[in-house]
C-alpha positions in Angstrom: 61.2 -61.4 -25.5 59.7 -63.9 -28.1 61.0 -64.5 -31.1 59.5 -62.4 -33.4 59.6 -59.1 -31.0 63.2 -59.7 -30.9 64.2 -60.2 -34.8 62.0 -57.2 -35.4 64.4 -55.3 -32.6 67.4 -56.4 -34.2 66.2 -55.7 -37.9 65.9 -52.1 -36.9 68.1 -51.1 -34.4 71.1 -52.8 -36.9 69.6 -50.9 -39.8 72.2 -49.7 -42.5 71.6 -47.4 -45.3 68.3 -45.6 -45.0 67.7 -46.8 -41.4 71.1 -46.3 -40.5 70.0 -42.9 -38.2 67.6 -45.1 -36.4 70.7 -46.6 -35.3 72.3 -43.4 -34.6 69.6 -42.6 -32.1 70.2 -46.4 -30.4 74.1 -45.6 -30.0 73.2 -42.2 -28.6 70.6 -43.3 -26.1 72.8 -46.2 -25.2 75.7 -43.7 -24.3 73.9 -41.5 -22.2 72.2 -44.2 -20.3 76.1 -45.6 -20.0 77.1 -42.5 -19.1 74.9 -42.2 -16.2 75.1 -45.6 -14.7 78.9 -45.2 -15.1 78.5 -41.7 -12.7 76.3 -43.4 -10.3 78.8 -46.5 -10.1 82.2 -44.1 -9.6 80.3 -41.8 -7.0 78.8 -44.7 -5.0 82.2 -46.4 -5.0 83.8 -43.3 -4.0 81.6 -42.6 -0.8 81.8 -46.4 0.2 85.2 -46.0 0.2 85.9 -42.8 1.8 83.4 -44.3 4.4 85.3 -47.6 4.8 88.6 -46.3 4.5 88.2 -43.8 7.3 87.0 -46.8 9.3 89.8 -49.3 8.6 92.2 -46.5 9.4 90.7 -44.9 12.7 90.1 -48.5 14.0 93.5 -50.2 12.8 95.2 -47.7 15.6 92.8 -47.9 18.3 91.1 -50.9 20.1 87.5 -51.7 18.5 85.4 -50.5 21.4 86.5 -49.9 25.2 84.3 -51.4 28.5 84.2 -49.0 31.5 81.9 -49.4 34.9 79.4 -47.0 34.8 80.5 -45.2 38.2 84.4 -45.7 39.3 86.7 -48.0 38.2 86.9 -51.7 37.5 86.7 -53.8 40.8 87.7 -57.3 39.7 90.1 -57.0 37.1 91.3 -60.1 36.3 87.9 -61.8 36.5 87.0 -59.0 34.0 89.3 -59.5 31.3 88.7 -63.7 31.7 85.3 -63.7 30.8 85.7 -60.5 28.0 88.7 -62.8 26.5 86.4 -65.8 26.6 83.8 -64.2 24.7 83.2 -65.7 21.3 85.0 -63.3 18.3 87.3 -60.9 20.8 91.1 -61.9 19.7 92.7 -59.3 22.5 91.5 -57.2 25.5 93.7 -55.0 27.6 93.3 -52.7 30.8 94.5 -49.2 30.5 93.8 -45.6 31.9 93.1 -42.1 30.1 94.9 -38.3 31.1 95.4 -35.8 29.5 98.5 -32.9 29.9 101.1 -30.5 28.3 104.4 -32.0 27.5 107.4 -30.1 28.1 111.2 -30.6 26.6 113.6 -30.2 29.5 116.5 -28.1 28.1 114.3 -26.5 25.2 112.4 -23.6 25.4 109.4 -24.4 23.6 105.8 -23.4 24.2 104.1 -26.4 26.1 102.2 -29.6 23.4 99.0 -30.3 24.9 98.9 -34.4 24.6 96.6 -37.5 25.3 98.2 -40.1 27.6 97.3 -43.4 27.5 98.3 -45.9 30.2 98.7 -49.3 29.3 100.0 -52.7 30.1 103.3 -53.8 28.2 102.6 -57.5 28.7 98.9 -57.2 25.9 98.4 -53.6 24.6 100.1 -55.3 21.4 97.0 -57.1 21.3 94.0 -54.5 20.9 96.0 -52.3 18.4 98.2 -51.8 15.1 100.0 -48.8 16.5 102.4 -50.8 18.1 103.5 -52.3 15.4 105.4 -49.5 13.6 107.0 -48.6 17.1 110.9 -48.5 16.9 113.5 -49.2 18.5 112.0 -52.3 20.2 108.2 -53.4 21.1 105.9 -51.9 23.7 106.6 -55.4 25.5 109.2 -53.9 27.1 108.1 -50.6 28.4 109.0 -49.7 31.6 108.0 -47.2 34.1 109.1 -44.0 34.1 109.7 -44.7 30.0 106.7 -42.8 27.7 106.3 -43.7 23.8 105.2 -40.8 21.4 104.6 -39.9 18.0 106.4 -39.4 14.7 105.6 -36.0 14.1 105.3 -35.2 17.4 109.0 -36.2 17.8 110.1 -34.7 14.7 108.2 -30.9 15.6 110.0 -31.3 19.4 113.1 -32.4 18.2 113.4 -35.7 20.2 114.8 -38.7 19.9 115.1 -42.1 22.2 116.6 -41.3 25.3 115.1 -37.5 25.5 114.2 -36.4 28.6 110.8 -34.9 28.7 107.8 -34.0 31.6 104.7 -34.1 31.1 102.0 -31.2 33.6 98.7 -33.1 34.1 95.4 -32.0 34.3 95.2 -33.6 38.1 95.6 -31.3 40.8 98.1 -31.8 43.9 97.8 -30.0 47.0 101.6 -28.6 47.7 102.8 -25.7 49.6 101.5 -22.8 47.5 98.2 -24.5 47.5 96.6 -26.9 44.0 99.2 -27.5 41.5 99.2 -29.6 38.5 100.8 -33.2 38.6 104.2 -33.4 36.9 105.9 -36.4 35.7 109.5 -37.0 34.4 109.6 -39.2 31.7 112.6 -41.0 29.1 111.2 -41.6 24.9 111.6 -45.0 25.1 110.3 -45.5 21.2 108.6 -43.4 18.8 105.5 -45.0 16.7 103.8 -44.2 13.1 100.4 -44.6 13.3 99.4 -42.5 9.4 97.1 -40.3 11.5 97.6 -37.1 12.3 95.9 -36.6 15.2 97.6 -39.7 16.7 101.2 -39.1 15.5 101.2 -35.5 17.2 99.4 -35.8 20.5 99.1 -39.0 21.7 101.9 -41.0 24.1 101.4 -44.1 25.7 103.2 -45.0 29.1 103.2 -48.0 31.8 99.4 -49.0 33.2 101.5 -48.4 36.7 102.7 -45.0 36.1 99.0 -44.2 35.2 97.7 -45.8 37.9 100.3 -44.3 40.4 99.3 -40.6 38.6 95.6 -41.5 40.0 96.4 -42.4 43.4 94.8 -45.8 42.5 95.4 -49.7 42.0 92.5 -50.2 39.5 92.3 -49.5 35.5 89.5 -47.3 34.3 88.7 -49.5 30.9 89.6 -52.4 28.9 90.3 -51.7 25.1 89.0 -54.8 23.5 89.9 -55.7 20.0 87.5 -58.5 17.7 87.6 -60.5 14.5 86.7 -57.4 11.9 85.1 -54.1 12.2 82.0 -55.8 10.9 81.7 -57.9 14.2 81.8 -54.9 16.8 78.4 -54.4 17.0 77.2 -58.0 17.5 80.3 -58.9 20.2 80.1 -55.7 21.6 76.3 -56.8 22.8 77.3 -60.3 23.9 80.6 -58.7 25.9 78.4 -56.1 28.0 76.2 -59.6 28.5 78.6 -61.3 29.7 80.2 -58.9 31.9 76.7 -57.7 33.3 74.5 -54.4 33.2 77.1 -52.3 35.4 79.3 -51.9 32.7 78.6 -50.0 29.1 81.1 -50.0 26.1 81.2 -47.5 23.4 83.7 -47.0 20.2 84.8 -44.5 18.1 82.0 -44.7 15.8 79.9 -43.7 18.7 81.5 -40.7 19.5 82.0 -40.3 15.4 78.3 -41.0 14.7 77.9 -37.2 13.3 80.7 -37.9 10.6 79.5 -41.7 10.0 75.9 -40.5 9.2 77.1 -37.5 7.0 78.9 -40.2 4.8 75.8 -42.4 4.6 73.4 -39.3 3.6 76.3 -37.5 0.9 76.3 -41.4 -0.7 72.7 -41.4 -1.4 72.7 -37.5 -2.0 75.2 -37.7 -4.8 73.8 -40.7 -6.1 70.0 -39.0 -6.3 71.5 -36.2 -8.1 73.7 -38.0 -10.8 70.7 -40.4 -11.6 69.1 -37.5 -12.9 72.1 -38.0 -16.0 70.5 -41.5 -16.3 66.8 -39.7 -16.5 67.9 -37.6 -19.1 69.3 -40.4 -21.1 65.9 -41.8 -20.8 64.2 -38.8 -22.1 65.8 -38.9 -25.1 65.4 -42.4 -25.2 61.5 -41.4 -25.2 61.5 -38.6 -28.1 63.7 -41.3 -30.2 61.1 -44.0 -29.5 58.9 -41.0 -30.8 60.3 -40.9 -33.6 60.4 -43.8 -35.1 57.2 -44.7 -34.7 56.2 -41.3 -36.5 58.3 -42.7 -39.1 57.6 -46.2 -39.3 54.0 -45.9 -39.6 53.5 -47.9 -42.6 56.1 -50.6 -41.4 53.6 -50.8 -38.3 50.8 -50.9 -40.4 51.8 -53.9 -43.1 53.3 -55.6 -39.5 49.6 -55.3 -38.3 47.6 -56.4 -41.3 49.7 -59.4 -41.4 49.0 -60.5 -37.7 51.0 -59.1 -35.7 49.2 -58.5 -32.7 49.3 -55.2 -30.8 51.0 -56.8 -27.8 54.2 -57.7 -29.9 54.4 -54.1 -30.8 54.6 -53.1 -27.4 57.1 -55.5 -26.4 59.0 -54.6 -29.6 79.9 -50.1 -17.2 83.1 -48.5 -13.9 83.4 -51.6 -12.2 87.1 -52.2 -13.5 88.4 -49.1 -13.1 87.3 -49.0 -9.4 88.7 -51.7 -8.8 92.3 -50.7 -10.5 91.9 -47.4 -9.0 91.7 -48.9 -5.5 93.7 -51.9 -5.8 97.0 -49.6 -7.3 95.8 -46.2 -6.0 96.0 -44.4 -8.8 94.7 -41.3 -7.3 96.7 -39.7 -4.4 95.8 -37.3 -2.1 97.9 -34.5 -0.5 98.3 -35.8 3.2 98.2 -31.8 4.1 94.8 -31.9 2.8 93.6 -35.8 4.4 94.9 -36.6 7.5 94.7 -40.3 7.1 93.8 -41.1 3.4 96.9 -41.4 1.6 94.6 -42.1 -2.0 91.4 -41.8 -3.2 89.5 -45.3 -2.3 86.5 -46.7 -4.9 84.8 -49.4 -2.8 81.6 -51.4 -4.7 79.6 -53.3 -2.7 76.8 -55.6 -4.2 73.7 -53.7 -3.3 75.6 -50.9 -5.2 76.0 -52.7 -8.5 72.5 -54.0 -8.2 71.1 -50.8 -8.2 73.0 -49.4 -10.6 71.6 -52.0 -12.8 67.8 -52.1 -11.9 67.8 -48.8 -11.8 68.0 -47.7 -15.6 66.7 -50.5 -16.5 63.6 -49.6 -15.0 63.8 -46.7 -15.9 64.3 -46.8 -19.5 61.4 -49.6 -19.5 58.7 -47.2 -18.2 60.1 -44.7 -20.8 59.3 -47.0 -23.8 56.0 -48.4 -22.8 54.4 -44.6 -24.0 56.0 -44.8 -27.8 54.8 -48.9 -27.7 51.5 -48.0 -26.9 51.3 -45.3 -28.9 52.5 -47.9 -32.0 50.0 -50.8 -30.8 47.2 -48.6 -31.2 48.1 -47.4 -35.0 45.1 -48.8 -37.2 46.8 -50.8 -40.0 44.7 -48.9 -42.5 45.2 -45.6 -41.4 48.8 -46.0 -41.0 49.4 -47.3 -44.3 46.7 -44.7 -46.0 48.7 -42.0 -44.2 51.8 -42.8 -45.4 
């Protein structure tokens, strides 16, 4: 904006006295068009966060992504896990095996808990996931066969405690003396873990890679839970992993087999965000009948602007981000964990791109909205407009 476009801007959008409601209508405008990028910041925030929060969580209890063979289980272990550990950004990989059965408490007679068993090796499971971290009385270093580690409120719904004696029924078939029966194994709570997810905390258990293995009738381990730098990595090293390894292997994580609830995120984001910038369009239409306005009104200011030179072309030319932050970095906003099984508050994330668009956008917006009224005011004839008035 030149110099002159710009006094004549500030001369009557700072107008006192007679012109004061000209400024009125600026303060108004301004508002709503505040207003609205101030909606579209929060709800962006909001879905960024709920996206990456869910993320962080699910992936600070699990390993990053798991590598299975395509057809049985893995043949050269140790040669395996060498060249996955080797590979550029992975910080921890570990061999484990997956069942699934109904726990049982030995002197209790409860109805059966239907659980997840995971199989792992004491000597690097610490590696690949957080869980272990919050396990009590001592680390998962020191499991032992025959020992099995559950959840909090699985623990706390059962009634155990360390040193409970427990069995678990598996769904693996034995041939006995009445025919197929289900695998049972006898198992000691050697240490209880809090994980913050539900689903974790009340059906899954973790017990020795050999009691697993021993379950299967097999020496090998079915996958390798492999952990990396940051969730933002596990794309790219999942790719140069499976190249390493070779084509007989695949590796998936849990937003592959979450890609339903990922996507859904990504489409409510821009969703919400279409339909609040229609508060930033409305802004803009007002915007457009106060532009209206005060050219109606101003036509003899236009017209002694004109006669003295001006030329049509100068006629023409003539926020949320703190409070998402405090609200995320203090959680101001709790949520009931009977409602959200792993979001303990309400999470405002802005990225860049965000912020950029809440910028550009009402800003173009409100600069296609003006160029009507400006060329409606360029083409006043100075003569008319001053006879008229």
């Amino acid at each position: 904006m030149t110099s002159f476009e710009g006094f004549l801007a500030h001369r009557y959008l700072n107008a006192t006295g007679r012109g004061s409601f000209i400024k009125l209508m600026r303060q108004l405008a301004t508002g709503g068009i505040a207003l609205g990028v101030t909606a579209m910041l929060l709800c962006m925030a909001l879905m960024n966060g709920f996206h990456d929060e869910i993320q962080t969580n699910i992936f600070s209890a699990t390993a990053h992504f798991a590598v299975a063979p395509r057809i049985g289980d893995i043949q050269d272990l140790p040669e395996i896990l060498s060249q996955i550990r080797n590979t550029p950004g992975v910080i921890g990989a570990s061999p484990m095996r997956m069942e699934k059965g109904l726990l049982r408490v030995a002197d209790r007679d409860l109805p059966p808990e239907p659980l997840i068993i995971k199989g792992v090796d004491p000597t690097s499971a610490e590696m690949t996931s957080t869980i272990f971290s919050s396990l009590k009385p001592y680390s998962v270093s020191r499991l032992e066969e025959g020992e099995i580690l559950i959840g909090q409120q699985l623990a706390e719904r059962l009634g155990l405690k360390v040193g409970s004696e427990i069995s678990v029924a598996y769904f693996r078939l034995s041939l006995g003396p009445s025919g197929s029966q289900p695998k049972v194994g006898a198992y000691r709570v050697a240490g209880i873990f809090t994980s913050h997810i539900g689903e974790f905390d009340r059906s899954w258990a973790f017990i020795h890679l050999n009691d697993a293995m021993r379950l299967a009738k097999t020496q090998r381990a079915e996958m390798i839970d492999v952990r990396t730098r940051s969730t933002d990595e596990i794309t790219d090293i999942k790719s140069a992993v499976l190249q390493s390894i070779g084509a007989q292997y695949v590796a998936s994580d849990l937003r592959d087999t979450n890609r339903a609830l990922f996507a859904a995120l990504r489409v409510e984001k821009w969703l919400f965000t279409s339909l609040i910038g229609i508060i930033v369009c409305i802004a803009v239409f007002n915007i457009v009948a106060s532009l209206i306005l005060l050219v109606t009104e101003k036509k003899r200011d236009l017209g002694v602007l004109l006669a003295l030179g001006a030329t049509p072309g100068q006629i023409e030319g003539a926020f949320a981000i703190p409070f998402c932050y405090f609200a995320d970095h203090y959680r101001w906003i709790p949520l009931p964990s009977a409602v959200y099984d792993f979001i303990t508050y309400v999470p405002f994330r802005l990225h860049f791109t965000d912020v950029l668009i809440a910028i550009l956008f009402p800003l173009g917006v409100s600069w296609l909205a003006s160029k009507y009224p400006a060329r409606v005011a360029a083409r006043l004839h100075p003569i008319d407009s001053m006879r008229s008035s």
